[in-house]
N, C-alpha and C positions, 0 to 999 in steps of 0.2 A: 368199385370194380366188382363185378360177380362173374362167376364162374359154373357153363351150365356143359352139359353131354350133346353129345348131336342128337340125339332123343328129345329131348326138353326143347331144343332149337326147330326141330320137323314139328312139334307141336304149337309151338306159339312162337313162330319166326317172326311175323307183325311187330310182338311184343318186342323182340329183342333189336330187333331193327331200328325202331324207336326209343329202343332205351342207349341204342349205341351214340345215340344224337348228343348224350349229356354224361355217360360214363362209358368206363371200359368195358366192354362185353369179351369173353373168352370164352372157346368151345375146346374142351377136350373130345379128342376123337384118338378112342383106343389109350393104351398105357401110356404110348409117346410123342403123341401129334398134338401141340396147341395150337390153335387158331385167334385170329384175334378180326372182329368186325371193327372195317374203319371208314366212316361215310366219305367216299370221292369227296365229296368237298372238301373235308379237313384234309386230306391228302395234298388237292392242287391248291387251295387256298392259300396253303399256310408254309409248307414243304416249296422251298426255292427250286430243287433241283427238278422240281414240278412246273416250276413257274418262271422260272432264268432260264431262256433259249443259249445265254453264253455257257452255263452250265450243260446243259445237255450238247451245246457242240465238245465243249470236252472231254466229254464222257466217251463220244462216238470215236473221236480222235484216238484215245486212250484203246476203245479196243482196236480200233487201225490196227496201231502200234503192236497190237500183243499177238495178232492174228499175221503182222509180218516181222515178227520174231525181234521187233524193237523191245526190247526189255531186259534190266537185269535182276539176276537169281541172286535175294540175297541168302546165304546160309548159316552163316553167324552174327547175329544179330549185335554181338561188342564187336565186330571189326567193320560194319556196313559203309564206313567213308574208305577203306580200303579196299572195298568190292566195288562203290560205283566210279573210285576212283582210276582203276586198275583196267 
């Protein structure tokens, strides 16, 4: 893994691009923003919920649901079978 500044990355992006092919590349941007380079490939290749259409239909399904107010709030986390039950 290394870890460079968006300075160092506006300078030799090439580099980094190709170095993301075989390890972790990380950009700090500012005191609190990490970034992380990750080649499409290994995203859809490998990541199912990239590559299972049954997965991305449930996903879409899921925010249906949240966007028509199907859902429950749970607030206490020790009583949650008596909030979805309830």
């Amino acid at each position: 893994m290394i870890a460079i500044s968006t300075t160092e990355l506006r300078r030799n992006l090439k580099k980094y691009l190709t170095m993301a092919n075989k390890e972790r590349v990380l950009i700090q941007s500012g005191k609190a923003e990490i970034y992380e380079i990750i080649p499409a490939k290994k995203i859809s290749d490998t990541d199912e919920y990239f590559s299972n259409p049954k997965v991305l239909e449930a996903i879409e399904r899921g925010r249906e649901d949240i966007k028509a107010g199907r859902f429950i709030t749970i607030t206490d986390p020790k009583k949650i079978w008596e909030t979805i039950l309830s």
